[in-house]
C-alpha positions as CSV (number, residue, x, y, z in Angstrom):
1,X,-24.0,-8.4,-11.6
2,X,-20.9,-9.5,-9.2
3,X,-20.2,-7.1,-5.9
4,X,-17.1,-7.0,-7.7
5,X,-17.5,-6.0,-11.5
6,X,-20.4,-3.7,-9.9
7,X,-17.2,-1.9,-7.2
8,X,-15.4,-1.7,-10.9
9,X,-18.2,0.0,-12.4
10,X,-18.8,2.5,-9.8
11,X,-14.8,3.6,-9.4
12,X,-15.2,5.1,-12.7
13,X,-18.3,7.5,-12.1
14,X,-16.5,9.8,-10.0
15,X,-15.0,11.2,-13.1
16,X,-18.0,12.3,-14.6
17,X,-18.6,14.8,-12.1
18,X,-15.7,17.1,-11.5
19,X,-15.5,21.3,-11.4
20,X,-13.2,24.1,-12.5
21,X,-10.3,23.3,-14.7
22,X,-6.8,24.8,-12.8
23,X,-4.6,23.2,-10.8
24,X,-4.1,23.8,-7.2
25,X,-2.4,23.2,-4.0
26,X,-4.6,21.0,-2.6
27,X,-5.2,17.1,-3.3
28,X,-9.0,17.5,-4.2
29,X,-8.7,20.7,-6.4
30,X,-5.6,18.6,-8.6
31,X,-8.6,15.9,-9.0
32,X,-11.6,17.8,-10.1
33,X,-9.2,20.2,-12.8
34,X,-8.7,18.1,-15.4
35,X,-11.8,15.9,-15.4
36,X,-13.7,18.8,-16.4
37,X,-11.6,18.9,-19.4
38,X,-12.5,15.6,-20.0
39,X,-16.9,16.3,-19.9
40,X,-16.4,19.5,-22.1
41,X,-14.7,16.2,-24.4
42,X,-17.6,14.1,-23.9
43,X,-20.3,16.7,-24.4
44,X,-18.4,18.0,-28.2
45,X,-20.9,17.4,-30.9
46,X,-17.5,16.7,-33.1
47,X,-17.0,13.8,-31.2
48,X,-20.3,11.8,-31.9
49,X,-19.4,10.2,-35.1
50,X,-17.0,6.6,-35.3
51,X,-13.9,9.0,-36.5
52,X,-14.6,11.5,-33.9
53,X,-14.8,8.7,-31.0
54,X,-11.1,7.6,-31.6
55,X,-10.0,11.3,-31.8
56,X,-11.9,11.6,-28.4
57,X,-10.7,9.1,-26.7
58,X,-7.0,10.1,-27.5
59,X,-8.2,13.6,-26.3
60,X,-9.6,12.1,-22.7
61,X,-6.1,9.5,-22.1
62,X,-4.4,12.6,-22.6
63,X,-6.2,13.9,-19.8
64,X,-6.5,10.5,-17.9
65,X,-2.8,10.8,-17.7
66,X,-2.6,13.8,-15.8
67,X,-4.9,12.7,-13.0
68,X,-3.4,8.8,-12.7
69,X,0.3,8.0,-11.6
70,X,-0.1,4.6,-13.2
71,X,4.3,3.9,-12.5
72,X,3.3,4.1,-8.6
73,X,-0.4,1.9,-9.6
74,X,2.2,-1.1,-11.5
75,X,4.4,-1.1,-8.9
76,X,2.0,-1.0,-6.0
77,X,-0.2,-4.0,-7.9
78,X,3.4,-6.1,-8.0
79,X,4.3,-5.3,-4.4
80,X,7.6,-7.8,-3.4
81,X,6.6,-9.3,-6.9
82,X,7.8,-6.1,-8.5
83,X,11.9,-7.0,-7.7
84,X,11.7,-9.7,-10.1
85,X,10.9,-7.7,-13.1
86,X,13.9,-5.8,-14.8
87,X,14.3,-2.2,-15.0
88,X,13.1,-2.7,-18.5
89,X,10.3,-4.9,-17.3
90,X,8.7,-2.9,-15.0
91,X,8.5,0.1,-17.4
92,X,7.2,-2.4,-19.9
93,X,4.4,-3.8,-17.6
94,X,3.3,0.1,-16.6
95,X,2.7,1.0,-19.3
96,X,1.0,-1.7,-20.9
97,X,-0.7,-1.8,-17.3
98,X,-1.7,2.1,-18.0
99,X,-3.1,1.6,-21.2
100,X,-5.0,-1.7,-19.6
101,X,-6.9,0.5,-17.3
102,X,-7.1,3.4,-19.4
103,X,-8.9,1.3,-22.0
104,X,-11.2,0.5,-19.2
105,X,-11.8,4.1,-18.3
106,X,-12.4,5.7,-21.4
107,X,-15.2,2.6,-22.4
108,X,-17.0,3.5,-19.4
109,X,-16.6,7.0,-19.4
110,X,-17.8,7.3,-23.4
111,X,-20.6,5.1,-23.2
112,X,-22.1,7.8,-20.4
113,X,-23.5,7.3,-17.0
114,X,-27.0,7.7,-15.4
115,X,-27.5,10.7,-13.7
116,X,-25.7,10.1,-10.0
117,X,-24.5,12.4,-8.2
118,X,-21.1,12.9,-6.5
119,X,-20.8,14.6,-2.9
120,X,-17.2,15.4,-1.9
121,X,-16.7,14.6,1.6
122,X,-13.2,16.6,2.1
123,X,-9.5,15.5,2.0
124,X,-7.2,14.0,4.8
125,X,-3.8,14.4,4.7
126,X,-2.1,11.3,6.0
127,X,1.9,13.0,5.1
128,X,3.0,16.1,3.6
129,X,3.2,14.5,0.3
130,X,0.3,11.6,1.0
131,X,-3.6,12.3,1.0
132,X,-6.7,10.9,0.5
133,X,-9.5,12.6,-0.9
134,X,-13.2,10.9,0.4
135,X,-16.5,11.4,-2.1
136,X,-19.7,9.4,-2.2
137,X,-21.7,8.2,-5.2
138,X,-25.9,8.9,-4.6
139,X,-27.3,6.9,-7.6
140,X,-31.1,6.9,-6.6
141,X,-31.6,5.4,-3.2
142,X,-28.1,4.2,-2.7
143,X,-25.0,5.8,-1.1
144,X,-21.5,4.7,-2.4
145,X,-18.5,5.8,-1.1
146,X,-15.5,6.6,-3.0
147,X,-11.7,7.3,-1.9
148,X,-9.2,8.3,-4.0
149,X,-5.2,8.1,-2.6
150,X,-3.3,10.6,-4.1
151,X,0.4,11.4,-4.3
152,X,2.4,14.6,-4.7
153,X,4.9,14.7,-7.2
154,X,6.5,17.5,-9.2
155,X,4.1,19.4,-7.4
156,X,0.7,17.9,-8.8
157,X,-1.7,15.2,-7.0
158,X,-1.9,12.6,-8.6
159,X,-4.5,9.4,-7.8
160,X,-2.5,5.8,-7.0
161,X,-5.8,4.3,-6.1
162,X,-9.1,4.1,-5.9
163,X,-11.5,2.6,-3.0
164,X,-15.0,1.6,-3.4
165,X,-16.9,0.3,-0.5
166,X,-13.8,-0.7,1.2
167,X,-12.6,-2.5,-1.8
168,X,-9.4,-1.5,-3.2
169,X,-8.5,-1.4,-7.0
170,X,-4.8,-1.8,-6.5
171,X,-5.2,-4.8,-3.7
172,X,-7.5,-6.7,-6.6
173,X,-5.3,-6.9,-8.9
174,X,-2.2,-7.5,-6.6
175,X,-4.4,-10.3,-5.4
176,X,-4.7,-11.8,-9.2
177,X,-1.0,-10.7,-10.5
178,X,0.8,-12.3,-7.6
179,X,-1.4,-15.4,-8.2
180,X,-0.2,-15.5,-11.7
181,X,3.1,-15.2,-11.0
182,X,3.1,-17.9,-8.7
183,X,3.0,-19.8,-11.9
184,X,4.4,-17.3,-14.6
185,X,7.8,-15.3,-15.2
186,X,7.4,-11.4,-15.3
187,X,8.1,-11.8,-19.2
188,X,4.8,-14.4,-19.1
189,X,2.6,-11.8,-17.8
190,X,3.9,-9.0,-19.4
191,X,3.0,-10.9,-22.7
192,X,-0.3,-11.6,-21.0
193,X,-1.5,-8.1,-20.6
194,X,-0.3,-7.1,-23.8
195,X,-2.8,-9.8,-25.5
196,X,-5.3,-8.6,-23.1
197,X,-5.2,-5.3,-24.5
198,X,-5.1,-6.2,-28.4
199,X,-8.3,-8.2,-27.1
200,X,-9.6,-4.9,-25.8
201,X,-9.0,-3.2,-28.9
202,X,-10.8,-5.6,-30.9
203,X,-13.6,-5.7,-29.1
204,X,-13.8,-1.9,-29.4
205,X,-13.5,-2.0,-33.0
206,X,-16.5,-4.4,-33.3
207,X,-18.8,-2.5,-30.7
208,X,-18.5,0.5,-32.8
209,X,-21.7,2.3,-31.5
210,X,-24.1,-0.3,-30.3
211,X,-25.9,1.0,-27.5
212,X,-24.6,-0.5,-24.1
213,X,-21.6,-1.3,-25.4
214,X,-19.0,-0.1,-23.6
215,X,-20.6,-0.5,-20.1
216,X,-21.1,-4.8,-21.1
217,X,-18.1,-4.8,-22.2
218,X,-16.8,-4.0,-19.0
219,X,-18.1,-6.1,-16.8
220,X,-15.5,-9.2,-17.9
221,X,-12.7,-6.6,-17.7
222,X,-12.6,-5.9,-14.0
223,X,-11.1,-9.3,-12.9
224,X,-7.5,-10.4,-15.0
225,X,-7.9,-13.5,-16.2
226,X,-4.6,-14.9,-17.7
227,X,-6.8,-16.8,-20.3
């Protein structure tokens, strides 16, 4: 598997792991609350059938949403690139962006992880409304670690991206979007990533249950191919 579609993989595990449900002051206790939501979710027996999958995975966005500030994630992937989109653009591209990743998430997170561990390291606060909150990943004899950068706003901590290995999710994809607009208007790729995720939704409704599924699936999703 590519260093880079593995660094994908692993950014997700994290969320699999998180404590007590209530929201506090502090950047690290805003990321564990609501994840736990998310595993009591994942471990409902109401959830198991095709039906009860869709209903879960609308349950778990829900959630997803809390945790993620995917407006400051779009803009932050766009960087200068993100003047040239509209005012009705850019809300456009976030959320179809959002969704993107979310669809992402939610496949690896439903089709289950294997057994790691996560160790929370602690949280530096870089300003008074800027922090990062440091973990690491054991999955047998490795040792990954895991930064999430976190925002305050309206008084909740919320993740604008994720760092595995020294890789960063948001510099990936600025990487690939300012490359595509080197060659495409912002309505080009807005249209791009909206067939990206009809693709994702198809694919989702053939997989249905097979076994693997959702973690194979992933492993073409982490790079954004304009094809």
């Amino acid at each position: 598997m590519p260093k880079l579609v593995r660094l994908c993989l692993l950014a997700l595990l994290p969320l699999t792991f998180f404590g007590t449900f209530s929201y506090g002051a502090q950047p690290l206790d805003d990321l564990k609350g609501p994840i736990d939501e998310v595993i009591r979710i994942l471990r409902d027996p109401r959830y198991q059938d095709k039906a009860g999958r869709e209903l879960q995975r609308e349950k778990m966005w829900n959630i997803i949403q809390e945790v993620f500030d995917f407006t400051e994630m779009a803009k932050r992937t766009l960087a200068r690139n993100w003047k040239k989109f509209t005012p009705a653009q850019r809300k456009e591209f976030s959320e179809l962006f959002a969704e993107f990743l979310g669809n992402n998430y939610i496949d690896k997170i439903q089709g289950g992880y294997q057994e790691e561990q996560v160790v929370y390291l602690g949280q530096k606060m870089v300003t008074a409304k800027r922090a990062v909150v440091k973990t690491k990943i054991l999955r047998e004899s490795l040792e990954i670690p895991v930064a999430y950068s976190m925002v305050l706003r309206g008084g909740v901590w919320r993740v604008y991206d994720v760092n595995i290995e020294g890789v960063s999710l948001v510099k990936n994809y600025r990487t690939q979007f300012r490359k595509a607009l080197m060659r495409k208007s912002p309505a080009q790729l807005i249209e791009i990533l909206r067939k990206k995720i009809e693709r994702q939704k198809k694919a989702r409704a053939t997989r249905d249950d097979r076994a693997g599924g959702a973690a194979d699936a992933l492993s073409n999703r982490c790079q954004f191919k304009e094809g």
